[in-house]
C-alpha positions in Angstrom: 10.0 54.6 42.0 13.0 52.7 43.4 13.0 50.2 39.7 13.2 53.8 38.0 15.9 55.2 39.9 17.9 52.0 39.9 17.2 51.4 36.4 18.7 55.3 35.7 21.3 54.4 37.8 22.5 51.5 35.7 22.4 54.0 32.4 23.8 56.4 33.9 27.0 53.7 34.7 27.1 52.9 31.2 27.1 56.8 30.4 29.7 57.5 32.2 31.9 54.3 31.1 31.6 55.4 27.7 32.9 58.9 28.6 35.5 57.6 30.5 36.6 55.1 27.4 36.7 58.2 25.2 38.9 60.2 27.8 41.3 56.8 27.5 41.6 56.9 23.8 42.4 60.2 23.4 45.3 59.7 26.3 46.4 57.0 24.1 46.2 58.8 21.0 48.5 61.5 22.2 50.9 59.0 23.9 51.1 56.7 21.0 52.0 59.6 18.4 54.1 60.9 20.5 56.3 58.3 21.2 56.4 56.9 17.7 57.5 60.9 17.0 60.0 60.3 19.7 61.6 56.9 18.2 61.7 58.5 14.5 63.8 61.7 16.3 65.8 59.0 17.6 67.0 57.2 15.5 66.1 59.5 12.0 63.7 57.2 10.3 60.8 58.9 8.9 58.6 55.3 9.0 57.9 55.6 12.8 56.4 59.2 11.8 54.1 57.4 9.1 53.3 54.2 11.6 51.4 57.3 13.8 49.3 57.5 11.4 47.8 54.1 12.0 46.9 54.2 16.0 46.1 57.9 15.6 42.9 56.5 13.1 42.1 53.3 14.9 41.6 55.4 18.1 39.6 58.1 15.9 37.6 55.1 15.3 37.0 54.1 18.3 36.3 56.9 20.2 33.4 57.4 17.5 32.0 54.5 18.2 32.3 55.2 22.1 30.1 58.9 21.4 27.8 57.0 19.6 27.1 54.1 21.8 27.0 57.4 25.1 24.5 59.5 22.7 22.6 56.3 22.6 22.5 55.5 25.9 21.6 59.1 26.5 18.3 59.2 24.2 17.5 55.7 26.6 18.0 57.5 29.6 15.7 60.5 28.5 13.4 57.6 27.6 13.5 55.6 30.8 13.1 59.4 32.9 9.5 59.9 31.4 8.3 56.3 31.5 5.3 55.1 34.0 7.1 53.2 37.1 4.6 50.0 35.5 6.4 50.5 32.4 9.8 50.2 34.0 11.6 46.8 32.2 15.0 47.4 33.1 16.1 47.7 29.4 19.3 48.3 28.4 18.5 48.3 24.2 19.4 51.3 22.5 18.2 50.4 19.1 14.9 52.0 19.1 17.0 55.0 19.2 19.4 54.7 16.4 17.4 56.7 14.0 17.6 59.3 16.4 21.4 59.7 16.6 23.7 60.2 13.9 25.5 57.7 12.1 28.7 56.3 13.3 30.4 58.0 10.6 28.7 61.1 11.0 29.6 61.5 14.9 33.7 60.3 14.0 33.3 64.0 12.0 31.3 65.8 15.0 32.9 68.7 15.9 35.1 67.7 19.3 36.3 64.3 17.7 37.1 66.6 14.4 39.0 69.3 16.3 40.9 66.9 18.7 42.1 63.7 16.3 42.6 66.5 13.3 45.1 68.2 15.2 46.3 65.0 16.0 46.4 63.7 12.1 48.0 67.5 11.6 50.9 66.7 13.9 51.5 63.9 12.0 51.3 65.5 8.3 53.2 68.5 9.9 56.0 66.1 11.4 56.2 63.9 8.2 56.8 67.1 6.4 59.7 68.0 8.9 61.2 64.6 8.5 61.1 64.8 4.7 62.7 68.0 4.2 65.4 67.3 6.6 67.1 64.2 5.0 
């Protein structure tokens, strides 16, 4: 029972690591956009407005990937809980499950990611409009 639990235990790290990376990227998101917003306020240039675009996608990105890769690692976990303690290999492959998650491009659109980066990628249309109509 002890390989079982330990081998949880090291899935369960990898869990939460993922979550935590996701938590990151969406700080970074918000500081990035906003700071870029801040500079184009600044000094009244509408390209720092249009560079937020850029980060605000690449983290989008990323932080699908991160779901993914912690959905995975969730279906292993389930797998690992109902294994024999004989069976117990200390396997840290997720690809047997990939079938069984969405695609990456399916969980960049799930609804969380959706809501939070499209208000982001709002912000951004929103503010570029702002900028535009004001010169």
């Amino acid at each position: 029972m002890e390989a079982k639990i330990a081998h949880l235990e090291l899935i369960q790290a990898v869990i939460t690591r993922m979550a935590s990376n996701s938590f990151l990227l969406k700080g970074w998101s918000v500081a990035l956009v906003a700071a870029l917003f801040a500079l184009a306020a600044d000094k009244s240039e509408v390209l720092f407005v249009y560079l937020a675009y850029f980060p605000a996608i690449a983290l989008w990105i990323l932080d699908g990937y991160f779901l993914r890769q912690e959905r995975l690692f969730q279906k292993l976990y389930d797998h690992v809980r109902a294994l024999e303690r004989s069976s117990i290999d200390f396997s840290m492959n997720t690809s047997p499950f990939a079938s069984e998650v969405d695609p990456w491009s399916a969980v960049c659109f799930s609804k969380t990611l959706l809501v939070f980066h499209g208000t982001i990628i709002g912000s951004i249309v929103i503010g570029m409009l702002v900028a535009i109509l004001a010169k």
